[in-house]
C-alpha positions as CSV (number, residue, x, y, z in Angstrom):
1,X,5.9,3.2,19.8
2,X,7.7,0.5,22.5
3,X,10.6,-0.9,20.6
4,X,9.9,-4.6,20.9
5,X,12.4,-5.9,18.4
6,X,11.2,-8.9,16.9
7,X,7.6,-8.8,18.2
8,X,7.1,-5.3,15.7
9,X,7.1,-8.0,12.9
10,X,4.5,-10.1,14.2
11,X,2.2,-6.8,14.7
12,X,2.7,-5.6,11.5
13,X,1.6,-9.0,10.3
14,X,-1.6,-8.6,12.4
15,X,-2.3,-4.8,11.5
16,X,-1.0,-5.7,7.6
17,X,-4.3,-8.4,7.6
18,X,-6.5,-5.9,8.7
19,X,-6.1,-3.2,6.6
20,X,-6.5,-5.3,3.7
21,X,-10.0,-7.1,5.1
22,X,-11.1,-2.7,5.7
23,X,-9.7,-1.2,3.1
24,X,-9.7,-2.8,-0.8
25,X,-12.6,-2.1,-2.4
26,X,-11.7,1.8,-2.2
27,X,-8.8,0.4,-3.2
28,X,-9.6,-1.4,-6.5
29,X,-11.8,2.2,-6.8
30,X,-8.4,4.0,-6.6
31,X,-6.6,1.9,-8.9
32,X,-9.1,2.0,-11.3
33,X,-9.5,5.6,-11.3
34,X,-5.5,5.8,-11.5
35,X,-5.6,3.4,-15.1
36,X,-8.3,4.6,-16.6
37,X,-9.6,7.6,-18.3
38,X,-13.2,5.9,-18.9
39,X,-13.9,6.9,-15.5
40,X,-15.3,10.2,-15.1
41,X,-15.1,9.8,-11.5
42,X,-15.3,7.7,-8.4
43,X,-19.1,7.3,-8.0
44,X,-19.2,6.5,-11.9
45,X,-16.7,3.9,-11.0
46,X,-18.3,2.5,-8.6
47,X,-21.6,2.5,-10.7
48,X,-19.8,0.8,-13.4
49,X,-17.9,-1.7,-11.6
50,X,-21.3,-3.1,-9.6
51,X,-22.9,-2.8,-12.4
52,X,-20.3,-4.7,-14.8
53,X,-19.5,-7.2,-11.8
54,X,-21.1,-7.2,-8.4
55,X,-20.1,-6.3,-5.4
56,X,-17.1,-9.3,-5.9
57,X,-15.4,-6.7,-8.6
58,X,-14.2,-4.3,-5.5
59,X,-12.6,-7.5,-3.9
60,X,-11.3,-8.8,-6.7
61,X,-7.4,-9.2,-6.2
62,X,-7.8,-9.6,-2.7
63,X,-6.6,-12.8,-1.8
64,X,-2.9,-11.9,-2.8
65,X,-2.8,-8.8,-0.9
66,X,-4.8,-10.3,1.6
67,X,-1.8,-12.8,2.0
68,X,1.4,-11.0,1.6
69,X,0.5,-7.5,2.9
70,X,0.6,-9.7,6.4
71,X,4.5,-10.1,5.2
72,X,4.9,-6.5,3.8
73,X,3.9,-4.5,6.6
74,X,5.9,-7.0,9.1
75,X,8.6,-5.9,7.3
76,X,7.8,-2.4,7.2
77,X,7.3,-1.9,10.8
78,X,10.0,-4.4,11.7
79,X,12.6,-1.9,9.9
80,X,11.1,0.8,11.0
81,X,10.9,-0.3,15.1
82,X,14.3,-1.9,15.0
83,X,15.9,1.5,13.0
84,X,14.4,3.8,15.8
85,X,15.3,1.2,18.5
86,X,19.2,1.6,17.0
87,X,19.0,5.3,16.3
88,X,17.9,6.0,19.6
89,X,20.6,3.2,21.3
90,X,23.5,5.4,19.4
91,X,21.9,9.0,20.1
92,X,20.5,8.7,23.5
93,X,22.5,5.4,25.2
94,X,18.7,3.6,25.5
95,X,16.8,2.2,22.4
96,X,13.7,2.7,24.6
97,X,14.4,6.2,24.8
98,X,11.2,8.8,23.2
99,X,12.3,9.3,19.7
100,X,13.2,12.7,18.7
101,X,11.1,13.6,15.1
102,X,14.4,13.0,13.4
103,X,14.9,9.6,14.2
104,X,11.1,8.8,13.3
105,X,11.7,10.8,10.0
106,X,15.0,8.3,9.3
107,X,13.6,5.0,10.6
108,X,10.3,5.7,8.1
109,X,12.3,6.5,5.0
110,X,14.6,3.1,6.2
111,X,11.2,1.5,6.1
112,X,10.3,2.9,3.0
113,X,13.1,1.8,1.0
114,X,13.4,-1.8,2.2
115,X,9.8,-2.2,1.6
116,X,10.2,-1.9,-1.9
117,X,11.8,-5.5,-2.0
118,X,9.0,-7.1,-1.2
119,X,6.2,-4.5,-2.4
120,X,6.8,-4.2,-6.0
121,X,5.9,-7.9,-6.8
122,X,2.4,-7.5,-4.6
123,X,1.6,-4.5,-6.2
124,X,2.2,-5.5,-9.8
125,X,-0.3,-9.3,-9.1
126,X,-2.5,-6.9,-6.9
127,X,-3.1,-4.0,-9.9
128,X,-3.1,-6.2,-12.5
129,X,-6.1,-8.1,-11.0
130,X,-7.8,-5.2,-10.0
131,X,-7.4,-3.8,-13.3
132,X,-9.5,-6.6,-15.0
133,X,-13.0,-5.5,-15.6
134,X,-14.2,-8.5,-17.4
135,X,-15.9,-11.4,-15.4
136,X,-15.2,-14.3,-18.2
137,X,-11.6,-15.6,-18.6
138,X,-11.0,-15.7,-22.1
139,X,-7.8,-17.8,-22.2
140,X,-4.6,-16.2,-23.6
141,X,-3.8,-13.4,-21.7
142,X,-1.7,-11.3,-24.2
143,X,-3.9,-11.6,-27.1
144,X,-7.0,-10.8,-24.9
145,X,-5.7,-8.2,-22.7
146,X,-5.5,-5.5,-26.1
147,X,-9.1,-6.3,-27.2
148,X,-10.6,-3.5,-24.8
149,X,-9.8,0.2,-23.2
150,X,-11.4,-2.0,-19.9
151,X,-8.5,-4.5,-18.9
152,X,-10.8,-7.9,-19.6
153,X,-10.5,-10.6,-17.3
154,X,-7.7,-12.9,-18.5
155,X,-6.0,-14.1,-14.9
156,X,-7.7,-16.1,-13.1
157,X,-5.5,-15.7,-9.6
158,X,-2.3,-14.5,-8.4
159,X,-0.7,-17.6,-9.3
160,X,-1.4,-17.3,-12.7
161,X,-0.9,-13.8,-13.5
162,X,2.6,-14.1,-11.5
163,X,3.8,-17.0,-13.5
164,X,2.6,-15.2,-16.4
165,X,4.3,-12.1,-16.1
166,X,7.9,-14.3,-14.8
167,X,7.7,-16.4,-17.5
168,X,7.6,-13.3,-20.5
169,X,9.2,-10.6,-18.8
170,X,11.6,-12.4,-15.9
171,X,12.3,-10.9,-12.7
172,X,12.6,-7.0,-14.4
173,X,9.1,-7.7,-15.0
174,X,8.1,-8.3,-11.9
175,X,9.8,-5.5,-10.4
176,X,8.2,-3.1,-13.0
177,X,7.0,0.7,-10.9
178,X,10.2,-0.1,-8.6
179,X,11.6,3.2,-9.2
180,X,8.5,4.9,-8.9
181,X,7.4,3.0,-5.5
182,X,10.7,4.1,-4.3
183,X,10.0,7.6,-5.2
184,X,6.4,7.0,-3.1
185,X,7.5,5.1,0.0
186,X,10.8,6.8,0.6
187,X,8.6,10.4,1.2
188,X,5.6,8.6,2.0
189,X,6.5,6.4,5.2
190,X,7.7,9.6,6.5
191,X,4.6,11.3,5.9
192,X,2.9,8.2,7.6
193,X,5.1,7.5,10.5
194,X,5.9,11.3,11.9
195,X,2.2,12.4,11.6
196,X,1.3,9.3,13.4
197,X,3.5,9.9,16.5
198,X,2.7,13.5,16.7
199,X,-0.6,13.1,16.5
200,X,-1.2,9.9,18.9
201,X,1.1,11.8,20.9
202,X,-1.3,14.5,21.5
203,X,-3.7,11.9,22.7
204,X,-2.1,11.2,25.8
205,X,-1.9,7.6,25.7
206,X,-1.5,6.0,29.1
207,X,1.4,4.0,30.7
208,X,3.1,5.1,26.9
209,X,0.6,2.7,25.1
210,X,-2.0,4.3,22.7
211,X,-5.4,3.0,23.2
212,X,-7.9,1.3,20.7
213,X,-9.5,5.0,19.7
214,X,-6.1,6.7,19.7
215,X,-4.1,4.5,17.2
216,X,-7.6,4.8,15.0
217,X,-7.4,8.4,14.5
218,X,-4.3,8.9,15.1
219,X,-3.8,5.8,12.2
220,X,-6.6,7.6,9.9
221,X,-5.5,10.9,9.7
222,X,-1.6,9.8,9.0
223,X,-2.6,7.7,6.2
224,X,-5.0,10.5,5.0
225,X,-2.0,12.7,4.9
226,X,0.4,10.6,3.3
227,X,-2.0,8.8,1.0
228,X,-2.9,12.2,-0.5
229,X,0.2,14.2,-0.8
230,X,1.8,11.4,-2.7
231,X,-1.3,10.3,-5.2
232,X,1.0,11.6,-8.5
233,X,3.9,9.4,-7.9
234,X,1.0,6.6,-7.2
235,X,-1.0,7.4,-9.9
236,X,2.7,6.6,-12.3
237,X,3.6,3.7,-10.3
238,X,-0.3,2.1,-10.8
239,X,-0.2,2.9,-14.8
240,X,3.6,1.4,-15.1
241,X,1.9,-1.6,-13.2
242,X,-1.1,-2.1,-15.0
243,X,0.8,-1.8,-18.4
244,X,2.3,-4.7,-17.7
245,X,1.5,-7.6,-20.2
246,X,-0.6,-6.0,-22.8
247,X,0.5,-6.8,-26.4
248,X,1.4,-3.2,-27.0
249,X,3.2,-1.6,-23.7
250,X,2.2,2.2,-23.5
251,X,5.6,3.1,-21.4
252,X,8.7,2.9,-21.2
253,X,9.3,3.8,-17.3
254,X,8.6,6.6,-15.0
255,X,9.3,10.0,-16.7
256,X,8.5,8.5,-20.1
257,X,5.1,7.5,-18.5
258,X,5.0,11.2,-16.7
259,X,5.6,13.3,-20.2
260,X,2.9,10.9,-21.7
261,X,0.6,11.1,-19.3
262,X,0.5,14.9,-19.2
263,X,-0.1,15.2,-23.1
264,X,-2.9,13.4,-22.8
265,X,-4.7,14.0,-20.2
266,X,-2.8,17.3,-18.9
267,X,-2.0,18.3,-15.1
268,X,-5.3,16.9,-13.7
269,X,-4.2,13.1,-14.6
270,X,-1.9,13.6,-12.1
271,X,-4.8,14.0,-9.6
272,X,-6.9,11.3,-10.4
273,X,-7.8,9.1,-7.6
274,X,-6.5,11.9,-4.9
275,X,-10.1,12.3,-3.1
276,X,-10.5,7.8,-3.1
277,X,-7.1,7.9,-1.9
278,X,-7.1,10.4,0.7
279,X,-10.4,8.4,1.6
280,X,-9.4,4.9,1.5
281,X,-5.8,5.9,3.5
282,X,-8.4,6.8,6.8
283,X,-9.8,3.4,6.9
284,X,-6.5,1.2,5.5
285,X,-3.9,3.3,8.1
286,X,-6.7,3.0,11.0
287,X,-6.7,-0.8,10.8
288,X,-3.9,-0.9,10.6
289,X,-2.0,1.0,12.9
290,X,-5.0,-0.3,15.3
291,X,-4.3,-3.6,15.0
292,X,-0.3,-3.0,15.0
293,X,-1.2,-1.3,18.3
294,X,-3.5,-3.8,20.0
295,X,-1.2,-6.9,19.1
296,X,1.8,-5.3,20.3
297,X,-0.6,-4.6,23.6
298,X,-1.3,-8.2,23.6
299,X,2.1,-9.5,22.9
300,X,3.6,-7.4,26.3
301,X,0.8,-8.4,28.0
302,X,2.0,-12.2,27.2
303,X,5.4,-11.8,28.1
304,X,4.5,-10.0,31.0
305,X,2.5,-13.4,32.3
306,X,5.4,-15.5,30.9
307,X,8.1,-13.3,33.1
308,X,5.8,-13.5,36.4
């Protein structure tokens, strides 16, 4: 990727927005899988869910993500462009230099870690609507959330469930799965970021630029990758999430919600949600590295008119 400093922020804004728009109803399928043991599968899932709701229940939550992952992934990519740019700078006396796999592998877990700052909060509003099977609001949101196995519908938008959440569990609350996410994004950007170089690499982009059909595979095959290898630590960071603001909390934090995991539903808990994952990371990383890719395209095509 061009090191473009301040313009990898905007791009990850644009790609952030698409992969939301592709990929959340697999998403709300993967969560939902992740949560809940009702589910004897993904097509039952999805049987249930437009069955119980429509086709709205895969989009519902979206509007938050929708939003902020415009933010989140500007950040991520940001960090991650501007690490490589300095990496290379120190290492190689250019920051446009080629990357080496070692600076791709440190600028992704950079990425990774910083992320978590701003991705907690989305993915705590994001889960906990997605988790909500009902379609009628039923008012107070602790006393209604315990009636059911199925998380009934007791937000009725982001705003709600976030000033819920802050005002009975403060800021820890809304930083609840931290530790796991870290334990996801730290491994996983670097299962996102390396696969993606080496394997746009091998599609000979020209002039260095990846074109439209490139970053797509290259994109979707990434995010299949990292998406699946780390669908345990996902699966603990969705059920610390969704146990958020029920009137009897299952878990305590992440090994607590490990050991009880596994002596309840055994090893195979732990790969619930893999397949919908490894499915719905093709799509979501295609988008998105896609539109990452074609923005930054149009932004140096823009300053290239500016300059002449």
């Amino acid at each position: 990727i061009m090191k473009l400093h301040g313009d990898a922020f905007v791009a990850g804004w644009v790609g952030g927005a698409a992969s939301v728009l592709v990929s959340h109803p697999l998403d709300t399928v993967k969560v939902r899988l992740q949560t809940n043991s009702a589910y004897r599968g993904a097509v039952h899932c999805i049987i249930k869910t437009f069955t119980r709701e429509g086709v709205k229940g895969f989009y519902r939550g979206m509007s938050f993500p929708l939003a902020s992952a415009a933010a989140y992934n500007a950040l991520v990519f940001g960090v991650y462009s501007n690490t490589v740019n300095f990496l290379c700078h120190v290492r190689y006396g250019d920051a446009n230099h080629v990357p080496g796999c070692s600076d791709i592998f440190i600028g992704a877990m950079m990425a990774g870690g910083v992320s978590v700052s701003v991705g907690t909060p989305i993915d705590l509003i994001k889960i906990r609507l997605q988790t909500q099977t009902n379609t009628v609001h039923r008012g107070n949101a602790t006393r209604a959330m315990a009636t059911s196995p199925l998380q009934p519908k007791v937000y009725s938008g982001p705003m709600q469930c976030t000033r819920d959440i802050y005002q009975n569990y403060g800021l820890r609350g809304m930083y609840r799965g931290a530790s796991s996410m870290l334990i996801r994004d730290i491994p996983g950007y670097a299962l996102y970021f390396v696969p993606y170089e080496l394997f746009r690499s091998l599609f000979k982009p020209e002039e260095g630029r990846v074109g439209a059909a490139s970053a797509l595979l290259a994109g979707g095959l990434a995010g299949t990758i990292s998406w699946g290898v780390m669908n345990p630590v996902d699966t603990i960071k969705s059920r610390l999430q969704a146990d958020i603001g029920v009137k009897a909390q299952k878990y305590d934090g992440f090994l607590q919600c490990v050991r009880s995991s596994y002596q309840s539903e055994g090893y195979s808990v732990f790969l619930r949600g893999m397949g919908m994952n490894a499915l719905r990371g093709f799509p979501q990383s295609a988008a998105l590295f896609f539109g990452y890719e074609m923005a930054l395209n149009t932004i140096m095509k823009i300053h290239a008119l500016l300059k002449a």
